[in-house]
C-alpha positions as CSV (number, residue, x, y, z in Angstrom):
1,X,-11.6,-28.9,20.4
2,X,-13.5,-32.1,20.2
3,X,-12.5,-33.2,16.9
4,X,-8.8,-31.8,15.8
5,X,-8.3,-29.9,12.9
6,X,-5.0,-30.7,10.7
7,X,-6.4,-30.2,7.2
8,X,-8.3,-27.3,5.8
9,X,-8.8,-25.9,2.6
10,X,-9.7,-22.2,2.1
11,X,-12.0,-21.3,-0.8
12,X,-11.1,-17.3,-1.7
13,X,-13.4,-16.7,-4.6
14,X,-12.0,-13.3,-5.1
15,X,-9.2,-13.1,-8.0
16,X,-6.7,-9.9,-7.6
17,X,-3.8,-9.4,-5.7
18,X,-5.5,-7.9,-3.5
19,X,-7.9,-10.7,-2.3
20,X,-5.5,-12.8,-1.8
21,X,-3.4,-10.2,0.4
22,X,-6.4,-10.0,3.1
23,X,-5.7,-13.7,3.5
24,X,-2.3,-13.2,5.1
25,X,-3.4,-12.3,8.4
26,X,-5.9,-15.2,7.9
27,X,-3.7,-17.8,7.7
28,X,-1.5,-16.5,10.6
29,X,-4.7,-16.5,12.7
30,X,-5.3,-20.2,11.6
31,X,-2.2,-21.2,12.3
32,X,-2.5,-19.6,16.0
33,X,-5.8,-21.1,16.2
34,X,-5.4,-24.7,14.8
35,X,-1.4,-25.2,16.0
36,X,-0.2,-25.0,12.2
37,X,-2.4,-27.3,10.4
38,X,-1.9,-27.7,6.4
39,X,-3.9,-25.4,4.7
40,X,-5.0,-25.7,1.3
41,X,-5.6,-22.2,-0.5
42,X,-7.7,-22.3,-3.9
43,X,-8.7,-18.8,-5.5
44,X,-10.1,-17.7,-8.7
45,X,-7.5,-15.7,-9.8
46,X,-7.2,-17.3,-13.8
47,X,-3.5,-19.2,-13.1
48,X,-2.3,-16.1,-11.6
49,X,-1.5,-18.3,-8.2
50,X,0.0,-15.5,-6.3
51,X,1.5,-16.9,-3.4
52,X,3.4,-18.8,-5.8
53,X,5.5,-15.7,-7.5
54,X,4.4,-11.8,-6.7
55,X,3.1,-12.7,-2.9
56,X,5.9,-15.9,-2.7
57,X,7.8,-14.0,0.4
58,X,4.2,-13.6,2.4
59,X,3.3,-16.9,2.1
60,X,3.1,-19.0,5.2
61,X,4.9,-22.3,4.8
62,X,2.3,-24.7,5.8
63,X,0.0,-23.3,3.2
64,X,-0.2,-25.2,-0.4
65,X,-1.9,-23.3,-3.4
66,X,-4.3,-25.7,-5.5
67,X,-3.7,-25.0,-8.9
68,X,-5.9,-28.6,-10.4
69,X,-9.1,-27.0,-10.4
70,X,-11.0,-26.6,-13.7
71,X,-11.2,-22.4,-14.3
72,X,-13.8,-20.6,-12.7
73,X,-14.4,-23.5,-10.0
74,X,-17.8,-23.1,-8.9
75,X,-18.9,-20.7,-11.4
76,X,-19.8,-23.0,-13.6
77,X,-23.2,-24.9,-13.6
78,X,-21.1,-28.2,-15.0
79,X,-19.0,-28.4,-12.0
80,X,-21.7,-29.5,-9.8
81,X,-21.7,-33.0,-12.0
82,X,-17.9,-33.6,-11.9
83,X,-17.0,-36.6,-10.2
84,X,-13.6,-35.8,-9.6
85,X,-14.6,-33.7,-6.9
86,X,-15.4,-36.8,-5.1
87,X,-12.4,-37.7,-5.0
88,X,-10.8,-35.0,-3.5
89,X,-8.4,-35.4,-0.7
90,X,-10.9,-35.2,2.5
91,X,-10.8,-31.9,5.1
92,X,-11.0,-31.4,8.5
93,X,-12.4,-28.1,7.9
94,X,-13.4,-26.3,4.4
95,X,-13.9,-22.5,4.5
96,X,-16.1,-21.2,2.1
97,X,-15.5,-17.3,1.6
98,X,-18.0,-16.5,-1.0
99,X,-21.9,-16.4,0.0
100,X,-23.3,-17.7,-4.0
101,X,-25.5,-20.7,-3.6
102,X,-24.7,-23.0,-6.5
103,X,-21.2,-22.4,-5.5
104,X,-21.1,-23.4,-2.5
105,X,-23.4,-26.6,-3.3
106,X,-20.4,-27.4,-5.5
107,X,-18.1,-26.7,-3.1
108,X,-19.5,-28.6,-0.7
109,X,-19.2,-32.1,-2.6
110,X,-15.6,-31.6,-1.3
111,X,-15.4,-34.8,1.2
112,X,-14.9,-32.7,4.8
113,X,-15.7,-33.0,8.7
114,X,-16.7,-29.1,8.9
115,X,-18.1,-26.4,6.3
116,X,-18.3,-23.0,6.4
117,X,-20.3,-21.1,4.5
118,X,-21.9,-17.2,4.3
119,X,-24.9,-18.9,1.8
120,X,-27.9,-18.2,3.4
121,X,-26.8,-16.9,6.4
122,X,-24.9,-19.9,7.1
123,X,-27.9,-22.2,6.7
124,X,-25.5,-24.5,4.5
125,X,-22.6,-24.7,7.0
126,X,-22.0,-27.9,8.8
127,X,-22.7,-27.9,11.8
128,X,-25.6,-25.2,10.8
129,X,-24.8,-22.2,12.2
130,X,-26.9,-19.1,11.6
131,X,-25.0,-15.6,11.0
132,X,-27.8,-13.4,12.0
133,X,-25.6,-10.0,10.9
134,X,-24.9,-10.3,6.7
135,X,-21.3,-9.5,6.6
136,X,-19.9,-8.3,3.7
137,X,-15.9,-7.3,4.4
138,X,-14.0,-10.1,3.0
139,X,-11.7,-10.4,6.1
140,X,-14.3,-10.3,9.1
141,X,-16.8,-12.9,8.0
142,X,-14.2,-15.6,8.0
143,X,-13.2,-13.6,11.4
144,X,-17.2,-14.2,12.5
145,X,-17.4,-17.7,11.0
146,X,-14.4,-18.7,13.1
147,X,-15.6,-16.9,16.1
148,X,-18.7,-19.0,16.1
149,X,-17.0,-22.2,15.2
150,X,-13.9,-22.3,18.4
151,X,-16.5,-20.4,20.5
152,X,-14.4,-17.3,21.8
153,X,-13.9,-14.1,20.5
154,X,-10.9,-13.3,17.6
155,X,-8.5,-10.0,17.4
156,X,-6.8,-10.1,13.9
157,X,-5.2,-6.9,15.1
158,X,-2.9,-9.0,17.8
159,X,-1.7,-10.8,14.8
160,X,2.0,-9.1,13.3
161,X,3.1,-10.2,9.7
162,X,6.7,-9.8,9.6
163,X,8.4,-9.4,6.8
164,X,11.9,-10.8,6.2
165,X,15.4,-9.1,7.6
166,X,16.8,-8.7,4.3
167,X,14.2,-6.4,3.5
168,X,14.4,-4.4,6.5
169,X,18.0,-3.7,5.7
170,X,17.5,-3.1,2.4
171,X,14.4,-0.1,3.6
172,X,17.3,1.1,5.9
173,X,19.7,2.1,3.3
174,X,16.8,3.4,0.6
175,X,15.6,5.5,3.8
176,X,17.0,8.1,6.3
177,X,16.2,7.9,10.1
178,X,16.7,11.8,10.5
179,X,14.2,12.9,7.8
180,X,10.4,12.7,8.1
181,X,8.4,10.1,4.9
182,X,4.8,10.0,3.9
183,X,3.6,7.3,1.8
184,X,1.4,7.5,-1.1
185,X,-0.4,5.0,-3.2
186,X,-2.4,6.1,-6.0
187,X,-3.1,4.0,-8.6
188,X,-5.4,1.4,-9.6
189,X,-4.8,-1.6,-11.2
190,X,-8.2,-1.7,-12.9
191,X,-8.5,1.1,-15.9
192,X,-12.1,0.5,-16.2
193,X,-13.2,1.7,-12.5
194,X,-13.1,5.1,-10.7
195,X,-10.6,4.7,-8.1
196,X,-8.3,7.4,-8.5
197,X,-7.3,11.2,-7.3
198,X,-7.5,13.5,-10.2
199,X,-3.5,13.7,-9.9
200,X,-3.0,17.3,-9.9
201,X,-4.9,17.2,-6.5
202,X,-2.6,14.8,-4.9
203,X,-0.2,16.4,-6.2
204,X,-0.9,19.5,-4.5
205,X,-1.6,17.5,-1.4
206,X,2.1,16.4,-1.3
207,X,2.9,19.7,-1.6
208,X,1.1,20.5,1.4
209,X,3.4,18.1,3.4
210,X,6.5,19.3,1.8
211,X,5.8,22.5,3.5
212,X,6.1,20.7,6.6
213,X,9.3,19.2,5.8
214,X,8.0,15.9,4.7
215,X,9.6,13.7,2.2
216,X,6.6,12.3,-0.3
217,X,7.5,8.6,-1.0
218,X,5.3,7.4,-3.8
219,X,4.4,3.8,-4.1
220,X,4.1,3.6,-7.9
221,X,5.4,0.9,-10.2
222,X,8.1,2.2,-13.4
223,X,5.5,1.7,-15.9
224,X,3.3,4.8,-15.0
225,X,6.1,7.1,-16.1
226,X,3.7,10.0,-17.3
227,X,2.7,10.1,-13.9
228,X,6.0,10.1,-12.5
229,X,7.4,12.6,-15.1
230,X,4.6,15.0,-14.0
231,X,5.4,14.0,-10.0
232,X,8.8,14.7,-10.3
233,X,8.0,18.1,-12.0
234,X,6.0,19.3,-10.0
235,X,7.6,18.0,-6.3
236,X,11.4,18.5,-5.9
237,X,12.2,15.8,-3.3
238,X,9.1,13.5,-4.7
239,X,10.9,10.0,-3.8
240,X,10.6,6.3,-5.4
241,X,12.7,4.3,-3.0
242,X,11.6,1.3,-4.9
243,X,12.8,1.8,-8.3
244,X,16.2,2.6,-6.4
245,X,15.9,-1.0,-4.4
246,X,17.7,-4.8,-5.7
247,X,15.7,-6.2,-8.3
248,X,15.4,-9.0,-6.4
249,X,14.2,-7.8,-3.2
250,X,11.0,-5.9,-5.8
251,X,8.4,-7.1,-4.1
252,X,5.2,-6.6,-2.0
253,X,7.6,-7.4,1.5
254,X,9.6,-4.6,0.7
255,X,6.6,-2.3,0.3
256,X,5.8,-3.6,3.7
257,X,9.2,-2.6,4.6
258,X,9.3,0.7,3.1
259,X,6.2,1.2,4.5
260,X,7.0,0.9,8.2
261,X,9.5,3.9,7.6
262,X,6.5,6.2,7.1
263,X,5.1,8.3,9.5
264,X,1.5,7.7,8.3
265,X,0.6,6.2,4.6
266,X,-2.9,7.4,2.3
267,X,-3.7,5.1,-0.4
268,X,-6.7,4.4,-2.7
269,X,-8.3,1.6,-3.1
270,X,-5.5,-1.2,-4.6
271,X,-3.3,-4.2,-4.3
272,X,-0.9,-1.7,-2.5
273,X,-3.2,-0.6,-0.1
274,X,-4.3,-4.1,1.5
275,X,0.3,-4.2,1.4
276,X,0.1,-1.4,3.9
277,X,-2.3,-2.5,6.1
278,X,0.6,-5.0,6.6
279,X,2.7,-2.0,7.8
280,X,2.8,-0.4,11.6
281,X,2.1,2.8,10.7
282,X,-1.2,5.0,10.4
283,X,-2.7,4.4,7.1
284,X,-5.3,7.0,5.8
285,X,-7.7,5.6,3.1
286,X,-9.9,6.7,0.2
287,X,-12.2,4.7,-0.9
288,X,-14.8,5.6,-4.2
289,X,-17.1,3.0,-2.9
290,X,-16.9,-0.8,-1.6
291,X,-15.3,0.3,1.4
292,X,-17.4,-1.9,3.5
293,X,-16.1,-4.9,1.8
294,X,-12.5,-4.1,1.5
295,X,-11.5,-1.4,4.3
296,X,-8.5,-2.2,6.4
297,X,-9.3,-3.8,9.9
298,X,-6.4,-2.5,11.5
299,X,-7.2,0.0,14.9
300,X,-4.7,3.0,12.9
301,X,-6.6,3.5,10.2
302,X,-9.2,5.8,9.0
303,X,-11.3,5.2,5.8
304,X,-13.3,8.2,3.7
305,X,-16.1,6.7,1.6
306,X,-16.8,9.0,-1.5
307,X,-20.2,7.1,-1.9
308,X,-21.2,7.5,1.5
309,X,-20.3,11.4,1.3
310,X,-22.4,11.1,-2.3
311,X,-18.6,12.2,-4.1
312,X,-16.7,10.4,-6.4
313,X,-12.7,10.0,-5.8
314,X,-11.8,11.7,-8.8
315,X,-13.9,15.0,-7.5
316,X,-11.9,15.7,-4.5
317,X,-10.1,18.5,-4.4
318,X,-6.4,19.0,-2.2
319,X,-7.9,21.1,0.2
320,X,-10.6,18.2,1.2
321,X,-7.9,15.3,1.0
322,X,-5.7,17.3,3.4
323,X,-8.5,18.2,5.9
324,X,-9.0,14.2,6.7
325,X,-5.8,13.2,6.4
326,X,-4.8,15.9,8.9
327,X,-7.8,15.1,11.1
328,X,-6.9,11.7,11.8
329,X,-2.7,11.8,11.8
C-alpha cells in the first residue's frame, strides 16, 4: 500500500462473548493483511474485557484491549464534547463496526489516517467509499470494508485459528479415537430471549444418534444442573468431557478442542456456537431469528432460520431437528 498501516484500532460495539469471538478470525486476517500491526480492540462489553480473562488463550498477541473509555463510548450524546478524545493516540487505520451515526461522529474525533465506517453506506469513511449492498452480519462487513479498502478479494475461510497443544492433549485423553461424538450446544446465555430447544426435543434428538452408535457430547456449563440431571436421565452415555477436564485448561480453547473431535456439532444461537465455528468440523445451526447477522461464515456449515420458516426455536419438534441435521451431515 501507499501509505503503511502499523496502528489500528477496532471499534466492536457489540458487548457478549460472543461478539467479541467473531473478531478472532478478524484479527488473524489483519495480521495476514497488514504484516502484524498493533491493534487496538475497544468493545462495549460494561468492563467485561474478554480477551483479557474468559477469551485470554484466543487472543492474538499484537492485540491490546482499551479499557480507558468512559462506559457506553459513543452511546452517549456527551461524548461527542469530550476533549480527551483529541488526544488519543493517532491511527493508521480506525475500523468502525457499528453503522449508528452520532457514534460514529464521535468515533471519528479519534486522530487517524483512514476510517471505516458502515454509517450511511460508508458515506462517513475516509477515503469515502460507498457500500452499495447494507450488510448486516457482523463479520462480513468488516470482510467488505477491507475488501474495498486493499482492493482484492478476502477468504476468512483460508484463515485456521489454532488452539494451543496443551489443549489438544488434554481433548485426547477426555475423548476416544475409536468411538463416534456429536456435539451439542443448547443454551443461551440470555434468559430473556427465545433461543432455545424445548429440551425434551433435543433430547430425543440425541437419542436418535445414539441409535446410530453415537456418543452425545454436550457443551453445557455445571451450573445448569436441572438440565443435566434430566440429560443424564434420560441418555445413558450423554457425555460432559468438560466438567471432567483441568480446571485450568476450562476454557473456550478447549471447547475448540473438544470440538474438533466431533463428527459434526448443532448448536443454538450462543457464545458457544461462534467457539465452534472455530472447530474443523461440520457445524449444524439453529437460529430463532438474527441469523443474517450472526450465522457462521465457514463453507461446513448449514443454518435453519425459525423466522424465515415463520417457527420459533422452542416449537420444533425432534423429528424436524433430525431431518436437517441429517440432510446436511
Amino acid at each position: 500500500m501507499q501509505h503503511p498501516i502499523k496502528n489500528i484500532l477496532i471499534i466492536n460495539t457489540g458487548g457478549g462473548i460472543g461478539d467479541a469471538i467473531q473478531f478472532v478470525k478478524i484479527f488473524h486476517l489483519i495480521n495476514q493483511e497488514f504484516k502484524n500491526p498493533n491493534i487496538d480492540y475497544y468493545a462495549c462489553d460494561i468492563d467485561n474485557f474478554w480477551f483479557e480473562n474468559k477469551l485470554n488463550s484466543l487472543k492474538v498477541k499484537n492485540v491490546q484491549t482499551i479499557k480507558h473509555f468512559p462506559i457506553h463510548f459513543g452511546f452517549r450524546s456527551k461524548h461527542f464534547f469530550d476533549k480527551k478524545i483529541k488526544n488519543e493516540k493517532s491511527y493508521d487505520l480506525i475500523i468502525d463496526n457499528q453503522s449508528k451515526f452520532r457514534n460514529t461522529l464521535i468515533y471519528k474525533r479519534i486522530p487517524h489516517k483512514f476510517f471505516l465506517s458502515f454509517s450511511l453506506r460508508g458515506m462517513l469513511s475516509k477515503p469515502i467509499k460507498f457500500f452499495q449492498k447494507k450488510q448486516q452480519h457482523v463479520q462480513l462487513r468488516v470482510i467488505n470494508a477491507l475488501e474495498k479498502f486493499l482492493k482484492k478479494k478476502i477468504d476468512i475461510n483460508n484463515i485456521q485459528v489454532e488452539v494451543s497443544r496443551e489443549y489438544h492433549q488434554e481433548a485426547e485423553k477426555l475423548l476416544d479415537d475409536n468411538k463416534k461424538y456429536i456435539g451439542f450446544s443448547i443454551k443461551a446465555g440470555h434468559k430473556t430471549r427465545i433461543k432455545e430447544f424445548e429440551l425434551m426435543e433435543i433430547v430425543k434428538t440425541a437419542q436418535h444418534f445414539v441409535e446410530k452408535n453415537f456418543i452425545p457430547v454436550f457443551f453445557i456449563e455445571p451450573k445448569y444442573e436441572k438440565e443435566i440431571n434430566i440429560i443424564k436421565k434420560n441418555i445413558i452415555n450423554a457425555y460432559f468431557p468438560e466438567h471432567l477436564a483441568s480446571s485450568e485448561l476450562k476454557n473456550p480453547s478447549l471447547v475448540i478442542a473438544i470440538a474438533n473431535k466431533m463428527s459434526f456439532n448443532i448448536s443454538i444461537d450462543n457464545g458457544v456456537m461462534h467457539m465452534l465455528t472455530l472447530a474443523s468440523p461440520k457445524l449444524i445451526v439453529f437460529f430463532n431469528k438474527s441469523s443474517e447477522k450472526f450465522k457462521p461464515i465457514k463453507n461446513n456449515s448449514f443454518v435453519y432460520d425459525c423466522e424465515k420458516n415463520k417457527e420459533t426455536i422452542d416449537s420444533l419438534d425432534s423429528q424436524k431437528i433430525i431431518e436437517f441435521i441429517e440432510k446436511n451431515i
